[in-house]
Structure formats: C-alpha cells, structure tokens
N, C-alpha and C positions, 0 to 999 in steps of 0.2 A: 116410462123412461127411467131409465136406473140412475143414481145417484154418484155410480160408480166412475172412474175417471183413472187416467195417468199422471200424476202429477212426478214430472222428471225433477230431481233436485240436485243432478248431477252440473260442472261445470257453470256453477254462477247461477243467474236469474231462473226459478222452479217456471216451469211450463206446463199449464196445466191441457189438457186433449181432454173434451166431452165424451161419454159415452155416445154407442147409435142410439137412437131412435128406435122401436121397437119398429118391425118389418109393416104390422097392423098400420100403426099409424103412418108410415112411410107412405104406405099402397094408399091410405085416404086420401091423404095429401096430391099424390098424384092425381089420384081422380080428380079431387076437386081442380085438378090445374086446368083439365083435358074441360072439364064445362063449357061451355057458350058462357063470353065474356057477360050477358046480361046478369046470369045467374053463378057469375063464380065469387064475386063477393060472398054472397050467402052460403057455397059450399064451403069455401075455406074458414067460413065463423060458425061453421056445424062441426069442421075439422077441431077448429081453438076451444071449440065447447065442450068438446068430449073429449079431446084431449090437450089441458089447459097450461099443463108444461112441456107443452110439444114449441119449442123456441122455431123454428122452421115456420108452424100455422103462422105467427103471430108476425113473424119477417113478411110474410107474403102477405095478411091482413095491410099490414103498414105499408108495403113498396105498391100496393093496387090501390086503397083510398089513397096515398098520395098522387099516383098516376092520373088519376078521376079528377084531383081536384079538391078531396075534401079532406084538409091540412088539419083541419081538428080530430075528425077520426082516425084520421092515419099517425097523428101526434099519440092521440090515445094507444092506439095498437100497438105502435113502437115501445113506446112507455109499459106498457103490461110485458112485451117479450124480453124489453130490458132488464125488466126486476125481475122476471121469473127466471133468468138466465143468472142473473147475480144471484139466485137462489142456488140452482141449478151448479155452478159453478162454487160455490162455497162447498154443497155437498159434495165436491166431487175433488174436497181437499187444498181449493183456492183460500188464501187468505187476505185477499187485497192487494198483492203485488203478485208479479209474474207475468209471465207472456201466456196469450190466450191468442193463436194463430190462425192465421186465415186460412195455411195451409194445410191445417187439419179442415177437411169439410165437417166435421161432429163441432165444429165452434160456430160456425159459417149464422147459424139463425142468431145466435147471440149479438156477433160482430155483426149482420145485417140489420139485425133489432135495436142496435146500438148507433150506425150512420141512421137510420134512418128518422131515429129521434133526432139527430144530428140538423140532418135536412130539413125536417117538420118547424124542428124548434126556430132555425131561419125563418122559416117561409111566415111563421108568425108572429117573429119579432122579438122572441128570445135569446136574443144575443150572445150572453152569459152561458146561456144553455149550449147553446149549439157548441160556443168555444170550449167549454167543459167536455162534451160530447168529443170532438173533435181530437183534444188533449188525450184523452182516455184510450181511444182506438189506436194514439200510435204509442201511447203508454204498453197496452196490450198488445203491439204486432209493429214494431218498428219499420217494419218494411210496407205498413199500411196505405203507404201511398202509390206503392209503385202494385201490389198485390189484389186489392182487392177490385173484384169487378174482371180479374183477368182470366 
C-alpha cells in the first residue's frame, strides 16, 4: 500500500484522501469476505498477516470479533488498524489536524478501525476511550454522523 495520499490545503481545514489498496490485496480481502462464516475469521487474519497495513483487513478483523462476541479481540484489531492508519495517514502528509472523510472510500478502514475501537472501548468499560474515540471521528469528518454506515 503506498504511502502516497492527496492532502488538499485549499480553502481552510487540509483533507487528507488515502491512497488505494493495491488490487492484490483488495482481491484477498474479498476472498476472504466470500468464506463460510466458520472460517472467515481466520481468512481475514491471513489477509492482516500478510498484508499488515492493509487498514480494510483490520476494519473487518474488529466489526466480525465484535459481531461474535469477542470485545477483547475485536478491541485489539480495532486498536492495531487504528495505529496503523495513524501511521498510514501521517505518511500520506496528515499532521494531526484535518479532515479524513468518509466519503473518500480509501479512508473508510481507518474511520471503520477508528468507531470500532469506539464501540469495543464501550462495550468494556472504557469510557474515556470510547469518548475520545467518538470526539476524533467527527474531528475527522463532521458530517460523521449522518455519513457513516450510509
């Protein structure tokens, strides 16, 4: 996944747009979507294994152990796609402020990786977190509320 990115600085607050995905990973990731639900936890953490800044794998690790049930792993996967998107997003000319939109689908794993530590951080108690979590998203995409999910 490249590094590379738009960062707009026109007109006020800089927006930054993710690079794609390389098509490789793209195709994994679908595959592993198409799996039998028994075995798609494991393809999508063969997807994060080999491709371990791929922000997307790590969205769909977090929104399926959350699904299941299992708020500590899904906490963890969240947390790994977060940082590695804060990584991902620095490279790509972010400096801590800015808008990072929903409406760009190339953000979409980051902002999924990002509610879904949101949600995780709830469901175990993290209060602080999740508030923090919550803050951030519409820091990132003011329109977060009415946007994402749609």
């Amino acid at each position: 996944m490249s590094d590379e990115a738009d960062v707009t600085l026109s007109r006020g607050v800089p927006e930054t747009v993710l690079a794609p995905p390389p098509a490789e990973w793209s195709d994994a990731l679908a595959a592993a979507r198409e799996v039998p639900p028994s075995d798609r936890l494991a393809a999508l953490a063969a997807v994060a294994a080999a491709h371990p800044r791929f922000l997307d794998a790590w969205a769909d690790l977090a929104e399926l152990a959350g699904a299941a049930g299992d708020h500590v792993a899904a906490y963890a996967y969240a947390r790994v796609g977060y940082h590695r998107g804060l990584d991902t997003l620095r490279g790509a000319g972010w400096r801590g402020t800015g808008y990072v939109r929903w409406r760009e689908s190339t953000n979409r794993g980051f902002l999924r990786s990002l509610d879904a530590l949101r949600r995780q951080a709830d469901v175990i108690g993290e209060q602080e977190e999740a508030e923090r979590c919550e803050l951030f998203l519409y820091q990132l995409d003011p329109e977060w509320g009415r946007v994402a999910r749609a």
